[in-house]
N, C-alpha and C positions, 0 to 999 in steps of 0.2 A: 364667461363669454370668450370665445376663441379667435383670439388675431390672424391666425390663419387663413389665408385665402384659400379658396377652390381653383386649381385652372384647369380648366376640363378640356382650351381648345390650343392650349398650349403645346409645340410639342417638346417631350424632354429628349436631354443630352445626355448620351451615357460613356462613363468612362470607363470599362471595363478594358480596352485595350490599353489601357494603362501601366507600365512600365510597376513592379512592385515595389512599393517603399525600403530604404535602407533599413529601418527598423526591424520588416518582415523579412532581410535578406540577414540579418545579421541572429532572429531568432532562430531560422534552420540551419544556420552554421553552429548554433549551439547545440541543438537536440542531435547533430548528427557528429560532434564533436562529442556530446554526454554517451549517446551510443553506442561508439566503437571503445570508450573505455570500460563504460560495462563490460563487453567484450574481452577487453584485457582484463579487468577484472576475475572476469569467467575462467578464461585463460590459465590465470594464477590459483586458482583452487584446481582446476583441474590438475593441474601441472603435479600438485600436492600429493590428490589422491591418487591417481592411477599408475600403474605402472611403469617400468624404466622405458622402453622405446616413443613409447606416446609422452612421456613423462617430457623429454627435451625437446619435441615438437610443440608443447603445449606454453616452455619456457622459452623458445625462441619467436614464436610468435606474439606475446608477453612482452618482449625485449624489443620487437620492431615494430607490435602494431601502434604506438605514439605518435611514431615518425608517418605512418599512410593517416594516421588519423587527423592531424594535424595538415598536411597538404591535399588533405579530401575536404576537410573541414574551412579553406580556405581558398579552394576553388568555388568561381562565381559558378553559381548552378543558374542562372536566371536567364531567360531567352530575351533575346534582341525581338520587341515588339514593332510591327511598321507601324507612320503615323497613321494616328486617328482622322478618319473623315471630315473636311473641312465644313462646318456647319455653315449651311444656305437656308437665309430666314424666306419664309413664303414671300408672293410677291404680294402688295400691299398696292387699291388705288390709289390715285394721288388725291389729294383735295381736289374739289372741284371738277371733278370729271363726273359723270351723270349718266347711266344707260339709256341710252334713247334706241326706240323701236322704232325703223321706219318702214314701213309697210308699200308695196309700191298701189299705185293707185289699177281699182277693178274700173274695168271700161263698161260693163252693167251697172253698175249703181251710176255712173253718171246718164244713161241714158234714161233713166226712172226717176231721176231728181229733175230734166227737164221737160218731161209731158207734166 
């Protein structure tokens, strides 16, 4: 059996404008820090194989790309979100209060209740 309620007339609160967790900020700093040293990596075999003119472009950018990796890698990438909308609960009777219908009085019926 399930403790679980239903609310069906409930409304919910979303937090999707939510600012992203340090966790989540600090996981895309890795993946874009892992990367660019693939990159270098790549870099370094090319530098290997190919020829002399390409050969010290591929070892110069090898030699610097640490340095953009590193200060790319540790720029906030995360956008300034505005606050979240302030939640207004419906409005609620108070105790005690009671819908009354007042009808105004028809001038025919009373003439028909005194013959």
């Amino acid at each position: 059996m399930s403790r679980r309620r239903e609310r069906t007339a409930e409304p919910v609160i979303s937090v999707t404008t939510a600012q992203p967790g340090r966790s989540e900020d600090l996981d895309s700093r890795i993946v874009r820090y892992a990367w660019m040293m693939s990159v270098r990596i790549v870099c370094f075999v090319l530098a290997v194989v190919t020829p002399s003119p390409w050969r010290w472009m591929f070892v110069v950018a090898a030699v610097f790309l640490p340095y953009f990796a590193v200060v790319l890698a540790n720029a906030h990438r995360t956008t300034k979100v505005s606050g979240a909308d302030p939640f207004v609960p419906p409005e609620r009777p108070a105790i005690g209060t009671r819908h009354v219908v007042v009808t105004p009085p028809n001038p025919d019926r009373e003439n028909d209740t005194e013959k």
